[in-house]
DRENRO-643717 format. One line per field, with one value per residue (C-alpha): residue in one letter; x, y, z. Coordinates in nm, 2 decimals. Layout:
res <- A, ... .
xx <- X, ... .
yy <- Y, ... .
zz <- Z, ... .
END
This chain:
res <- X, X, X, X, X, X, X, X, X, X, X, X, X, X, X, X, X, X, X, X, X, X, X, X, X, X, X, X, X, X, X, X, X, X, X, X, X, X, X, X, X, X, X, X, X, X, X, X, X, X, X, X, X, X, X, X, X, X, X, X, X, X, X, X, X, X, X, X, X, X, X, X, X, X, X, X, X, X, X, X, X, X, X, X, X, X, X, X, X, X, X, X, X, X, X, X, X, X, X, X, X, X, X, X, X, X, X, X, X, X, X, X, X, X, X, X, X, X, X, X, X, X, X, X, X, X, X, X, X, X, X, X, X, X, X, X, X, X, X, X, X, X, X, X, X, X, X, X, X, X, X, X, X, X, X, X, X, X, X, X, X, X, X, X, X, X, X, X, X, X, X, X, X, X, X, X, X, X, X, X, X, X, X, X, X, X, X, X, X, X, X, X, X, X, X, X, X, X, X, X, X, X, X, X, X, X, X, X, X, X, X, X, X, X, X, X, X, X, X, X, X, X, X, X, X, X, X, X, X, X, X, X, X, X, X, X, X, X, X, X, X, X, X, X, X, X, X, X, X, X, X, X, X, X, X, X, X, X, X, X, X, X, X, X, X, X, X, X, X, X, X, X, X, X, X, X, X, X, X, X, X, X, X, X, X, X, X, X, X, X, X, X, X, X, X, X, X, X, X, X, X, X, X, X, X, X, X, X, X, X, X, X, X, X, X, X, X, X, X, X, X, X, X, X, X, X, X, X, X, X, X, X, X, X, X, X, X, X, X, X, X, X, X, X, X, X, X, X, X, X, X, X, X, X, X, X, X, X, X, X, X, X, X, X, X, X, X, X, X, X, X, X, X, X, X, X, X, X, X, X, X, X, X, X, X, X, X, X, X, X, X, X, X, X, X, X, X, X, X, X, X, X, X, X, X, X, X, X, X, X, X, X, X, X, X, X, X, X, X, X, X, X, X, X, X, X, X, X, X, X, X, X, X, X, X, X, X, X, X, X, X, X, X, X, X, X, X, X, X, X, X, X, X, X, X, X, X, X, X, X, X, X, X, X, X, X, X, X, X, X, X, X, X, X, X, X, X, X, X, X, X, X, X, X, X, X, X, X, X, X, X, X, X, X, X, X, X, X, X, X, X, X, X, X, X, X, X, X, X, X, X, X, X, X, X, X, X, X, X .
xx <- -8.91, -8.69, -8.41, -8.24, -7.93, -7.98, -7.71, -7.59, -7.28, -7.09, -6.76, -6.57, -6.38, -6.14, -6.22, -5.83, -5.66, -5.90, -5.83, -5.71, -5.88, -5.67, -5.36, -5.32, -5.21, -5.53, -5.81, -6.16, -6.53, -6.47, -6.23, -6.45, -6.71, -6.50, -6.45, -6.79, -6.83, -6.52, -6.72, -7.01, -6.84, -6.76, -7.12, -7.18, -7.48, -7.30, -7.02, -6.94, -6.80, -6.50, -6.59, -6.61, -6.70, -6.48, -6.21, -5.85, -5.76, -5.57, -5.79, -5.80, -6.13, -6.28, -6.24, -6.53, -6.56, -6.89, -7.14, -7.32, -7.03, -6.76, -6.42, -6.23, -5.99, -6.27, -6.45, -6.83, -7.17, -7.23, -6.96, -7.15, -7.48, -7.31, -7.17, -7.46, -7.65, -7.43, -7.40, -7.79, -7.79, -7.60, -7.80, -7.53, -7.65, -7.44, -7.35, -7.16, -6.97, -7.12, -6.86, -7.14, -7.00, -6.74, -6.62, -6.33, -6.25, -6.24, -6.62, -6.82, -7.04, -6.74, -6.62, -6.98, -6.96, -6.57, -6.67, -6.97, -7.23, -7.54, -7.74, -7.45, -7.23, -7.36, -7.29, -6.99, -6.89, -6.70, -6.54, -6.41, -6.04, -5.97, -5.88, -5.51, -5.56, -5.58, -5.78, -6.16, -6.09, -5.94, -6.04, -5.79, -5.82, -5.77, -5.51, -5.30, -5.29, -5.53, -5.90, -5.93, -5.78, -5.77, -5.97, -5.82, -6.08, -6.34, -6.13, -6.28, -6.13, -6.33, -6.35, -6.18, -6.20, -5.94, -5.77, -5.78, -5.91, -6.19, -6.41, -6.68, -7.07, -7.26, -7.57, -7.69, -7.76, -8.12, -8.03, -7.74, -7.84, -8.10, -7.87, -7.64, -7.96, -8.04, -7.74, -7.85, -8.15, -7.97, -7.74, -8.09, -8.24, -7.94, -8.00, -7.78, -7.88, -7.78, -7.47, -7.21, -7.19, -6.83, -6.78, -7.15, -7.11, -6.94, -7.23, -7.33, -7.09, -7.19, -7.29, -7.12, -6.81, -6.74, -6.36, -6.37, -6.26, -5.90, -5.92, -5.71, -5.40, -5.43, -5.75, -5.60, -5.61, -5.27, -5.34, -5.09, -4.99, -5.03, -5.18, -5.31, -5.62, -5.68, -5.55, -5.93, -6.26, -6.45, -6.80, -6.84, -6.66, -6.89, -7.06, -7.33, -7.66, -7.82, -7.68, -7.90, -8.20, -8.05, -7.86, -8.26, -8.41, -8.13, -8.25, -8.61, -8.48, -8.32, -8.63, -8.83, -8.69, -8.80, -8.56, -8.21, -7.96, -7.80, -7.54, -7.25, -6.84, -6.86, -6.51, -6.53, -6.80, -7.00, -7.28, -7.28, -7.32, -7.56, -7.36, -7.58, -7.93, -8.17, -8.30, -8.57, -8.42, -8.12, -7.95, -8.02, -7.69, -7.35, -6.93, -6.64, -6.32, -6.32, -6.28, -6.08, -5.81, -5.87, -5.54, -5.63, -5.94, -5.98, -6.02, -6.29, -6.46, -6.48, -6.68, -6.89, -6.97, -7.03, -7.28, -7.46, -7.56, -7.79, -7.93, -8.15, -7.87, -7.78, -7.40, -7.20, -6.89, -6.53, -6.19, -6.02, -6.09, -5.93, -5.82, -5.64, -5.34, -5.44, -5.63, -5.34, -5.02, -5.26, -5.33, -5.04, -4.90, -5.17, -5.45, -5.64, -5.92, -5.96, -6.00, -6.25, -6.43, -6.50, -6.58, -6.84, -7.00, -7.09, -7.42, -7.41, -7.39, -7.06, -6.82, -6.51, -6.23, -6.06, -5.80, -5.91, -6.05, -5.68, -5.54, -5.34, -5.11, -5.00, -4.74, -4.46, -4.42, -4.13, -4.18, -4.13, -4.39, -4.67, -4.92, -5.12, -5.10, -5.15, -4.85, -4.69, -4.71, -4.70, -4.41, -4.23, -4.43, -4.74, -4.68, -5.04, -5.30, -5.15, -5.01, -5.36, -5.44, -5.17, -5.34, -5.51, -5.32, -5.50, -5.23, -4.86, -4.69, -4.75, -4.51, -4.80, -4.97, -5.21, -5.38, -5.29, -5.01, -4.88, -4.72, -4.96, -5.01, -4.89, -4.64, -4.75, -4.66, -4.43, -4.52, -4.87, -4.74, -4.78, -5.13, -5.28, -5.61, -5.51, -5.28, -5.55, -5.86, -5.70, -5.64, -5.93, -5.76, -5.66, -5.80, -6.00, -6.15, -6.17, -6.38, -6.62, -6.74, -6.80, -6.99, -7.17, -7.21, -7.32, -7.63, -7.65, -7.73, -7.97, -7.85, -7.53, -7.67, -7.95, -7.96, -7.92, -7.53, -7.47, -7.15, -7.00, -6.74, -6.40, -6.03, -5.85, -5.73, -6.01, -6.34, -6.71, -7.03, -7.39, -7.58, -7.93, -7.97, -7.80, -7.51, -7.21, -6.86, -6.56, -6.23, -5.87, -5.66, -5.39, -5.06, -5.04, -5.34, -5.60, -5.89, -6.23, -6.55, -6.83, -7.14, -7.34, -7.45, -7.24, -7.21, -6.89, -7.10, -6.78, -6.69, -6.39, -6.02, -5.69, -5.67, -5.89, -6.00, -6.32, -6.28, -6.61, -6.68, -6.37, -6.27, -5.91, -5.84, -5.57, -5.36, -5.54, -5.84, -6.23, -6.47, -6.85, -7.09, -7.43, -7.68 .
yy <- -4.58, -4.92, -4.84, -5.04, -4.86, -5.02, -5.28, -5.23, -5.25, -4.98, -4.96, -4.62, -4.62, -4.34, -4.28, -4.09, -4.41, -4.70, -4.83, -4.59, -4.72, -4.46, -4.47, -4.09, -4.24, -4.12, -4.37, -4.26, -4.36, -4.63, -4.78, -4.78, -4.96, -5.21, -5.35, -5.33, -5.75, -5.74, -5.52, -5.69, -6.04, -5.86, -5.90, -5.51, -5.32, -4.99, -4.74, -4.47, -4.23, -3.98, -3.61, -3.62, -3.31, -3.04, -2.88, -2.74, -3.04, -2.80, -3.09, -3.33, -3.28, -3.15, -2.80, -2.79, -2.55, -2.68, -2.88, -2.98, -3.15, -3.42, -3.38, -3.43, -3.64, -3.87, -3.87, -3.73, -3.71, -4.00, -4.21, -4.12, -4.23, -4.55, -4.61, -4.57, -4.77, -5.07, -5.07, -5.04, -5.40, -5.54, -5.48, -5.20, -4.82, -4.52, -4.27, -3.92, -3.75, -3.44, -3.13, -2.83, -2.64, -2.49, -2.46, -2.36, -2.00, -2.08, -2.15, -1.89, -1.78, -1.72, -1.52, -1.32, -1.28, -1.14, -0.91, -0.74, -0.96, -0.80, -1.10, -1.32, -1.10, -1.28, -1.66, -1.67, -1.56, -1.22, -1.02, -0.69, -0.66, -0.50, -0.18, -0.29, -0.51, -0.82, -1.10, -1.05, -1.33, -1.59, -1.88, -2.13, -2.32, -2.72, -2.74, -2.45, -2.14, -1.80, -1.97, -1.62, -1.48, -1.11, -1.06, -0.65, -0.69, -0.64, -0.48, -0.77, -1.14, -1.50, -1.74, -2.10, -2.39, -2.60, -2.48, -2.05, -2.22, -2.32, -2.05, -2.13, -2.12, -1.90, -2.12, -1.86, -1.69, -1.87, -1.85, -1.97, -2.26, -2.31, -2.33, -2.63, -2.80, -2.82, -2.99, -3.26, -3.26, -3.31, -3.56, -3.76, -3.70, -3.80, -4.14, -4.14, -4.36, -4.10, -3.90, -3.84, -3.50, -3.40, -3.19, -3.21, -3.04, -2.74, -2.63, -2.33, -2.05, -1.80, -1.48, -1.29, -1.41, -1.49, -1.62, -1.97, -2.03, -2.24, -2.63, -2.62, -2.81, -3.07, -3.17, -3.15, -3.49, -3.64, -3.63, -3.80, -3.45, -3.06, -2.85, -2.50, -2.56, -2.84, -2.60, -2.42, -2.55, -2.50, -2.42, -2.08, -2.15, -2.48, -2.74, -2.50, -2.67, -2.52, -2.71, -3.03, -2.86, -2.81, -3.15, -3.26, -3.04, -3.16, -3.48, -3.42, -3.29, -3.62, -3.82, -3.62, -3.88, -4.25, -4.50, -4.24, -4.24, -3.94, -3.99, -3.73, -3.67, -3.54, -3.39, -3.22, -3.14, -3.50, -3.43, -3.10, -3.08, -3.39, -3.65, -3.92, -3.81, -4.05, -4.13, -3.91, -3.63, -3.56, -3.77, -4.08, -4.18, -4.05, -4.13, -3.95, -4.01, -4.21, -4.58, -4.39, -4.33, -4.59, -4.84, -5.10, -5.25, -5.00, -4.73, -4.97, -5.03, -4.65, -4.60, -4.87, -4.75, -4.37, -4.53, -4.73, -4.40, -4.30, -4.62, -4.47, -4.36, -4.55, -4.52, -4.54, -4.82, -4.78, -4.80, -4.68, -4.42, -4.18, -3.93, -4.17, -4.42, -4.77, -5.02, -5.28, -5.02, -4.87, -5.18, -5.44, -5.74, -5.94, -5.77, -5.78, -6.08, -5.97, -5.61, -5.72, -5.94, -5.73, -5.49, -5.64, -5.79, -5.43, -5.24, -4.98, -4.90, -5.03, -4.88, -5.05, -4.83, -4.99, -5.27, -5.29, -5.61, -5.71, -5.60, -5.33, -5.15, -4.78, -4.73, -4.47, -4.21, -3.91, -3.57, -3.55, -3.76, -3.60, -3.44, -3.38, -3.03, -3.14, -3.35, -3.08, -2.88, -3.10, -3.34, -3.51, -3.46, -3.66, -3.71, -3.64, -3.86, -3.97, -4.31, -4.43, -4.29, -4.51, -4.66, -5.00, -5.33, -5.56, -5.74, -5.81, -5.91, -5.59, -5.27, -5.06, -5.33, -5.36, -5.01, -4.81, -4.84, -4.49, -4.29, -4.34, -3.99, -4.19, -4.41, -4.77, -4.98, -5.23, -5.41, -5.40, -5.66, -5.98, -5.84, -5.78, -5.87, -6.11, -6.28, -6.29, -6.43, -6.82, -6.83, -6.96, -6.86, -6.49, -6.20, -6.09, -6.45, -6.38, -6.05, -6.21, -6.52, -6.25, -5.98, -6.38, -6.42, -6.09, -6.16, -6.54, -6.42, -6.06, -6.04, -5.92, -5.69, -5.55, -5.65, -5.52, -5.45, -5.54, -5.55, -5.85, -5.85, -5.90, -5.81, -5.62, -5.65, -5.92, -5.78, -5.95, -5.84, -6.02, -5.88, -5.97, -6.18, -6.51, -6.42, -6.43, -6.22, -6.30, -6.08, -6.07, -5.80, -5.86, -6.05, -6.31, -6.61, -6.56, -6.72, -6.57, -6.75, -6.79, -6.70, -7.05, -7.21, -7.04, -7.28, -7.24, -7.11, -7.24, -6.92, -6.68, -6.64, -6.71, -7.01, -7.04, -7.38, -7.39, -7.62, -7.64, -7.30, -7.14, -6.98, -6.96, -6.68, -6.66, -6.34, -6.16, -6.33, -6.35, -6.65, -6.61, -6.84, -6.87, -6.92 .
zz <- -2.43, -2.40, -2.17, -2.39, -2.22, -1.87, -1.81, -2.20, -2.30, -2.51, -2.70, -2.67, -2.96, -3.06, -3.41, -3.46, -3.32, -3.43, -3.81, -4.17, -4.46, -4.70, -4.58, -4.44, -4.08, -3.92, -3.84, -4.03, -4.03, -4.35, -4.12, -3.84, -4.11, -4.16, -3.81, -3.73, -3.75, -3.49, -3.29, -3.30, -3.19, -2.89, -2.78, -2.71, -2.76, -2.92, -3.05, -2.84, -3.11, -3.00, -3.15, -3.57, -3.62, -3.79, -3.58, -3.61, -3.32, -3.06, -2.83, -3.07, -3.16, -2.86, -2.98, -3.23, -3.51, -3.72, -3.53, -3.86, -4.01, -4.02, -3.99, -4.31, -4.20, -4.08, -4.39, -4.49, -4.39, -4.67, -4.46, -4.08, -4.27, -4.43, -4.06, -3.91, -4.13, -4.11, -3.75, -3.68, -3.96, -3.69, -3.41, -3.30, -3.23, -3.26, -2.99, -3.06, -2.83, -2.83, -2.68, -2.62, -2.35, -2.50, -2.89, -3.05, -3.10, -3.49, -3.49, -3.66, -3.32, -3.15, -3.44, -3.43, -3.10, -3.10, -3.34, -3.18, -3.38, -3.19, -3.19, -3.08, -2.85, -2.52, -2.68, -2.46, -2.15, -2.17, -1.92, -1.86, -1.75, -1.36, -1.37, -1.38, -1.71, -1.51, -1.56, -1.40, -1.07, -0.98, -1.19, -1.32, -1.61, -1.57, -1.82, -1.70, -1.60, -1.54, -1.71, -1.91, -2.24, -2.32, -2.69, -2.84, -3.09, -2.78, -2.51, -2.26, -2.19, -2.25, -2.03, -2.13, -1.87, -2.10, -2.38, -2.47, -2.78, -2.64, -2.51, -2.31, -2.43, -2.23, -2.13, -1.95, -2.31, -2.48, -2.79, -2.71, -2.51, -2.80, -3.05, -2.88, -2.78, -3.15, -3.25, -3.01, -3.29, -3.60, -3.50, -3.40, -3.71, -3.88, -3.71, -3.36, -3.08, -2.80, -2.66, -2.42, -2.29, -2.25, -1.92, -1.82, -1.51, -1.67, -1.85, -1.63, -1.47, -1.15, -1.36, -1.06, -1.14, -0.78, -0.73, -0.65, -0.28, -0.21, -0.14, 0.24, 0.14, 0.38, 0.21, -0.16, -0.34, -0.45, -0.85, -1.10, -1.23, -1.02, -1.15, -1.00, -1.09, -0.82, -0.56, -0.52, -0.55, -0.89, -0.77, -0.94, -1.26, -1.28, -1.11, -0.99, -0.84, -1.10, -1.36, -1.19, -1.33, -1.70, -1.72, -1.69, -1.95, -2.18, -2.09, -2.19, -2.53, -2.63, -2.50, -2.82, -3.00, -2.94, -2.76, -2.74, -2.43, -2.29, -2.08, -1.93, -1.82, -1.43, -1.39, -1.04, -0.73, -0.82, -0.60, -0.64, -1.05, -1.11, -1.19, -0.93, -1.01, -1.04, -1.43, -1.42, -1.30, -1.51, -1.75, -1.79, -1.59, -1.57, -1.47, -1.29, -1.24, -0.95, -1.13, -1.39, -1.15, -0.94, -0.84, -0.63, -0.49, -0.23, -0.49, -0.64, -0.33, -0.20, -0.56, -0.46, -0.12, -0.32, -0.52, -0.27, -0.11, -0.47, -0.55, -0.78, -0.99, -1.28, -1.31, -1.61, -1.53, -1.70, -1.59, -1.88, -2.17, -2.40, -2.07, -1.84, -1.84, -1.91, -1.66, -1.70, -1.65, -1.32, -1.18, -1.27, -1.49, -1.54, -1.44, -1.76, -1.76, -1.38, -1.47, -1.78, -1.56, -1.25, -1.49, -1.68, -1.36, -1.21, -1.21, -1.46, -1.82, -1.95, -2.11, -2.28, -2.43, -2.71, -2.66, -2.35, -2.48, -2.55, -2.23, -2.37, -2.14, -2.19, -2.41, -2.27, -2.53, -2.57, -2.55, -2.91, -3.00, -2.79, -2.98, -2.67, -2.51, -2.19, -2.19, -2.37, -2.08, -1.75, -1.94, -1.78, -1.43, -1.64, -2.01, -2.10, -2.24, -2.59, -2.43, -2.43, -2.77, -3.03, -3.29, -3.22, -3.31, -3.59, -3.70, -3.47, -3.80, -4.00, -4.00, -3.87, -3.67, -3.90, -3.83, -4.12, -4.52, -4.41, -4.13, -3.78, -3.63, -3.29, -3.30, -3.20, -2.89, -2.95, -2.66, -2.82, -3.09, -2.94, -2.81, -3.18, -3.28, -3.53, -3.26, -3.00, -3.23, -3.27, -2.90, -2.65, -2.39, -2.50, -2.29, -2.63, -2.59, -2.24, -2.31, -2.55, -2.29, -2.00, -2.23, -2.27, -1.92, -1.84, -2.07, -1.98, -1.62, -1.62, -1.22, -1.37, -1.64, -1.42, -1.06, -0.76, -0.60, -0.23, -0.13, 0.07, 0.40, 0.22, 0.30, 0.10, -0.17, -0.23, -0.36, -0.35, -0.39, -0.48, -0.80, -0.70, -0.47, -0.59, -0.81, -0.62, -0.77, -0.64, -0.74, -0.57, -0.70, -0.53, -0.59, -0.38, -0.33, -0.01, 0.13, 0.15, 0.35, 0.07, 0.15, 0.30, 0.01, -0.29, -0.58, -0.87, -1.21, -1.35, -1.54, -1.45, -1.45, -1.27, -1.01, -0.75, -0.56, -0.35, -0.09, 0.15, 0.23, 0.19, -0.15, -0.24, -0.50, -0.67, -0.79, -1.01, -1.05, -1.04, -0.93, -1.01, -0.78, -0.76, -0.42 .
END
């Protein structure tokens, strides 16, 4: 096997949101097809494909009702295989989000298993009601309220982490377990390059149903948005130990075929559900939430110092995708190049949403134009994740931006205009540009796709670190210009952004900006 994954490079792209070749409003795979020489010039070494397969989109495709096929409005299996076979011409491999513990309730094994199918009755986990009616304990789903639905047709409730839509597999089950393992082996065969495993510590549940235990309130984080369901600890519901064990065999599976990455979503309980084993003992890496949320540099460097403590672990590196609001709107006006460039010099497998390449910022949607149904609900407390879901920008000058002849399903940014592909291409000194010279860099210099991170003595907000041991990164996230003392020796490699002057062995940085120097 190649690894080819270490220090790689992918390109989340949500297939919804990305480019209509038909006109419908709704971005398909021949789109996708036809940007693939724009993706390319980016320099990355895959696709990251959102969820294509069938489903009545209560979660926008992460409620799936037909593992074997492709979504309509996405096109067919001859357009996956087209895709596919274009994107491997250009040196670019496919990877398919894949959602396997949970479906919708409109797949047929829920259906079997609603109706008393006897081979199928324990493919999901099912409850029976107190003896008041009431839900079995006190689990809480993370979109809102109780995590169980009451089913007549069986006189017992389901359990749903997310939607009530989207009843949760029961792993615990073989045949069940078999059967989403083999989806893993049809989507190989068909020619994938690997997957991301949405929720990957929520695979397994405590067969006892155990109520999860109360998170003291002193000790509760300050999320963007309240729910209930941060108010206790999910380690019954999910993130057993156990699931450490599985996340491996599932890695085993995928490493049947030659040269495929697996790679998973932590949500909660890090540590506890898997998400920083070491390569050979789970996936073959993993991401939480921690860089996704992160602010400021000292969000940054608390991750850093996380992962320090499992350097085995090869991380997966992103701070934006299709769940959380925008790198540029979290961390300021004219954060972009600094945000791509600190970014693409970190250990890890990288992962670049879309437009993040243009420095898009989240666009601020009304309540009726969410199609989200967490925004739905928590609006106007957090207005869910649609304002980093509007279609991409290809053209400023067009009606649509260039992304689709019809009606968008999301309406676009304005402020995305002036940020459009077509505007950004002409422009050496565009963040897109920008984007392009550092996916350069970070294969000009293997240090910075597969050293070794130490982090350096630096003041907030500034931010340094050495990949390897002579690559020196430099970053200042802050809005004002500061000094930092180089490390003796340090040398400009004469690539980065903003202004900064070097002036013996001090380092001035200015706002917003990243130096790279070598020892």
């Amino acid at each position: 096997m190649s690894d080819w994954w270490r220090g790689a490079s992918i390109y989340q792209l949500y297939i919804r949101s990305f480019c209509d070749s038909n006109g419908d409003g709704q971005g398909d795979l021949p789109g996708v097809l036809s940007k693939l020489d724009y993706i390319a010039a980016l320099g990355v070494d895959a696709i990251w494909l959102s969820p294509l397969h069938p489903s009545p989109n209560h979660d926008w495709g992460y409620d799936v009702a037909d593992y074997e096929g492709v979504q309509p409005d996405y096109g067919t299996l001859e357009d996956f295989k087209a895709l596919v076979d274009a994107a491997h011409a250009r040196g670019l491999k496919i990877i398919l989000d894949e959602v396997l513990a949970h479906t919708s309730d409109e797949h047929p094994w829920f259906a079997a298993s609603r109706d008393g199918d006897a081979e199928k009755k324990n493919w999901y986990v099912w409850a029976d009601p107190r003896d008041d009616g009431t839900v079995p304990n006190n689990w809480l789903s993370v979109f809102g309220g109780p995590a169980w639905s009451y089913q007549p047709a069986r006189r017992q409730y389901y359990h749903h982490k997310f939607l009530r839509q989207q009843p949760k597999l029961n792993w615990t089950e073989p045949a069940a377990r078999a059967a989403a393992l083999a989806v893993l082996d049809t989507w190989m065969a068909r020619g994938v390059d690997g997957f991301r495993l949405d929720v990957a510590n929520a695979f397994l549940h405590d067969a006892s149903l155990s109520d999860n235990p109360p998170i003291p309130a002193p000790a509760r984080d300050d999320y963007a948005w309240s729910a209930a369901a941060n108010m206790q600890r999910h380690l019954h519901d999910s993130n057993l130990e156990e699931n450490r064990a599985l996340l491996d065999a599932v890695r085993r599976r995928v490493e049947h075929f030659d040269d495929k990455f697996v790679f998973g979503e932590f949500s909660e309980e890090f540590e506890r559900s898997g998400c920083y084993l070491r390569p050979d003992q789970g996936l073959h890496a993993g991401y939480n939430f921690a860089l996704l949320q992160a602010k400021d540099a000292a969000g940054v460097r608390a991750h850093l110092k996380t992962l320090a403590r499992y350097p085995e672990h090869w991380p997966c590196i992103s701070f934006s995708n299709h769940d959380v609001i925008r790198t540029v709107t979290r961390f300021g006006d004219g954060s972009a190049k600094a945000m791509l460039a600190l970014l693409l010099a970190m250990r890890g497998t990288i992962l670049l949403y879309q437009g993040e390449e243009l420095g898009l910022p989240e666009v601020d949607l009304r309540r009726d134009q969410l199609r989200d149904p967490v925004g739905d609900l928590y609006y106007p407390l957090f207005k869910g994740r649609d304002g980093c879901r509007t279609p991409m920008p290809w053209d400023g000058e067009g009606a649509n931006l260039g992304f689709t002849t019809g009606t968008p399903w999301l309406p676009l940014g304005e402020a995305h205009r002036g940020l459009a592909v077509a505007a950004q291409e002409s422009d050496p000194a565009s963040t897109l540009n920008f984007c392009r010279a550092m996916m350069q860099a970070r294969k000009t210099y293997p240090a910075l796709r597969d050293g070794d991170l130490k982090l350096l003595e630096a003041p907030l907000p500034l931010l340094a670190f050495l990949r390897g041991d002579k690559i020196v990164c430099a970053f200042n996230l802050g809005k004002t210009s500061l000094p930092w003392s180089l490390p003796a020796g340090a040398k400009s490699l004469g690539f980065g952004t903003g202004v900064s002057e070097l002036a013996g062995g001090t380092l001035r940085l200015g706002p917003q900006s990243a130096w790279f120097g070598i020892l």
